[in-house]
N, C-alpha and C positions, 0 to 999 in steps of 0.2 A: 235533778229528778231522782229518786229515793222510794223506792218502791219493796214490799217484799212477795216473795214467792206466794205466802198464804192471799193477800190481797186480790193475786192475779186468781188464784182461785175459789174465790168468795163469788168475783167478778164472773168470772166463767159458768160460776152457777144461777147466776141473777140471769147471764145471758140463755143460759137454756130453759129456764124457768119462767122465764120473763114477768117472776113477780119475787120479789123483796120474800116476802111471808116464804114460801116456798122454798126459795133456794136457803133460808137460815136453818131451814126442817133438815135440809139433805145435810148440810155443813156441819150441825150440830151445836148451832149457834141460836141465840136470840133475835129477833130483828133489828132493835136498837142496835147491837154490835154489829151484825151485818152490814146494817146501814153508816152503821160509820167508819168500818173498813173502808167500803167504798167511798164516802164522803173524804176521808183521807189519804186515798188515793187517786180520788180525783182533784185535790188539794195539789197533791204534791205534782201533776201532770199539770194540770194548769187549766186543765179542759174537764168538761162533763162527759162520761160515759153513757150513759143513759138519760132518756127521755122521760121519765116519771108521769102516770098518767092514771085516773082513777080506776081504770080497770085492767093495765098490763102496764108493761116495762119495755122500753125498745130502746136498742143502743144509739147513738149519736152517729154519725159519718165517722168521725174519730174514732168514738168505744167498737163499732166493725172492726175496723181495718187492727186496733189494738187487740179486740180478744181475737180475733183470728189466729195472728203472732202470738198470742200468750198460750194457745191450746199449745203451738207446740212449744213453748219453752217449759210448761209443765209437765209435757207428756215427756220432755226428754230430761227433766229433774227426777224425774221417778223411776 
């Protein structure tokens, strides 16, 4: 498992945002790269984060309980 810091906080923005488009506005990202941050770190976990759905975004049981733990591992990187 091989993950990095920025990833967990892309992730963290999809999660409060609960839409792709959005959280790449706040990050200062495109969506394609957005999207494949996450897609690459859902890659590397082995599991999906999120629920993908035509009108919002909601995390997995898994993507919960991980950004949970990522707020504070990013809050205590900074």
């Amino acid at each position: 498992m091989h993950f990095k810091l920025r990833q967990l906080s892309h992730a963290l923005a999809v999660w409060r945002h609960r839409s792709f488009r959005r959280a790449a506005a706040e990050q200062n990202l495109s969506q394609p790269a957005l999207s494949r941050s996450i897609h690459n770190l859902e890659e590397s976990l082995g599991v999906l984060l999120f629920d993908r759905q035509a009108t919002e975004v909601t995390p997995t049981a898994f993507g919960d309980a991980l950004l949970r733990r990522a707020e504070t591992i990013v809050t205590e990187a900074a």
